[in-house]
One Martini backbone bead per residue (centre of mass of N, CA, C, O) as a GRO file, in nm:
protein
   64
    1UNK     BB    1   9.644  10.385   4.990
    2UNK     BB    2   9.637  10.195   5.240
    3UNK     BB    3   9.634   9.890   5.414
    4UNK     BB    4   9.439   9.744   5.638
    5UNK     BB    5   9.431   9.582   5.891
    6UNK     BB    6   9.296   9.392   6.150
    7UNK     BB    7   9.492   9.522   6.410
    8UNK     BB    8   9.352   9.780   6.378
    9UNK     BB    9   9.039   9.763   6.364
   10UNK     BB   10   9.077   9.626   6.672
   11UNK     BB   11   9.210   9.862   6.832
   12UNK     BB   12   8.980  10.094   6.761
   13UNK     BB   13   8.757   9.914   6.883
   14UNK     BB   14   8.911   9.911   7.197
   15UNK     BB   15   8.931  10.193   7.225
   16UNK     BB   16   8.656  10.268   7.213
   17UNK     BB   17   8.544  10.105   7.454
   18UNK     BB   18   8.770  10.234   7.673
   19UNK     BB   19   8.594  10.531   7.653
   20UNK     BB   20   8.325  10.405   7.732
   21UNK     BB   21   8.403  10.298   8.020
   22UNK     BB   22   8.525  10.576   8.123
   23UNK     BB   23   8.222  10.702   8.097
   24UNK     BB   24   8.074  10.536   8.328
   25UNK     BB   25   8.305  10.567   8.562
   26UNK     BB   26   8.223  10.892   8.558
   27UNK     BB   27   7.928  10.829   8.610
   28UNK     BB   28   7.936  10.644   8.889
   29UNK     BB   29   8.100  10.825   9.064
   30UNK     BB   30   7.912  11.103   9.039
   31UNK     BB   31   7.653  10.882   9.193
   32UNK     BB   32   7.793  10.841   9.439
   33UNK     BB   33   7.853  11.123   9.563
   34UNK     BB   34   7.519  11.206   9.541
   35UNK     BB   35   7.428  10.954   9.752
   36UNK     BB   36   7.640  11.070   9.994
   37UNK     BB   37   7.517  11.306  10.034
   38UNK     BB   38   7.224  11.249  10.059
   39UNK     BB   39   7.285  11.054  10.335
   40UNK     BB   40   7.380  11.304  10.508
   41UNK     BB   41   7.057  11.409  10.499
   42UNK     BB   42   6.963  11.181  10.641
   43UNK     BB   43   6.806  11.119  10.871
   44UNK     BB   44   6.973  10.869  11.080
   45UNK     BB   45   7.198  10.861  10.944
   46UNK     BB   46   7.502  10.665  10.888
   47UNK     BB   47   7.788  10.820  10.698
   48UNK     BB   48   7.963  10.608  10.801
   49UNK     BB   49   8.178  10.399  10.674
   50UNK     BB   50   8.331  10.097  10.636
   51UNK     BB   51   8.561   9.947  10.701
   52UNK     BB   52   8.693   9.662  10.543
   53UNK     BB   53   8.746   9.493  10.791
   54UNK     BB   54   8.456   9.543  10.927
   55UNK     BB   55   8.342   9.363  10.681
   56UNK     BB   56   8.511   9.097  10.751
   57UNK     BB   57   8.435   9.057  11.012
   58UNK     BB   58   8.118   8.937  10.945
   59UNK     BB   59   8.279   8.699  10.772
   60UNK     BB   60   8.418   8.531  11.053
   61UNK     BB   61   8.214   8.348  11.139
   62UNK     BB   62   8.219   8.132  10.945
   63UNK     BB   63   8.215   7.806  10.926
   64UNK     BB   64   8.481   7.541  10.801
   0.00000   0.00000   0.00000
């Protein structure tokens, strides 16, 4: 049996972190597309999102 290192136990534990980041990404992804569905299904709602631009056009009034 060999002995492990002390930078495999780290790399083990950083690989189980970014699988469960990965799961979390997943899972709020599929929450943003049935928010995006269900908004489009709501009266009066205006489900066309802002392009980048015009996000930024918003804070471009502001004084320098």
């Amino acid at each position: 049996m060999t002995a492990r290192k002390p930078a495999d136990l780290i790399r083990a534990e950083a690989d189980l972190l970014a699988a469960g980041i990965e799961l979390q990404q997943q899972g709020l992804e599929l929450l943003l597309a049935e928010m995006r569905a269900l908004a489009a299904l709501m009266p009066g709602e205006d489900s066309r999102l802002p392009t980048d631009a015009e996000v930024e056009a918003g804070f471009d009034n502001m004084p320098v």
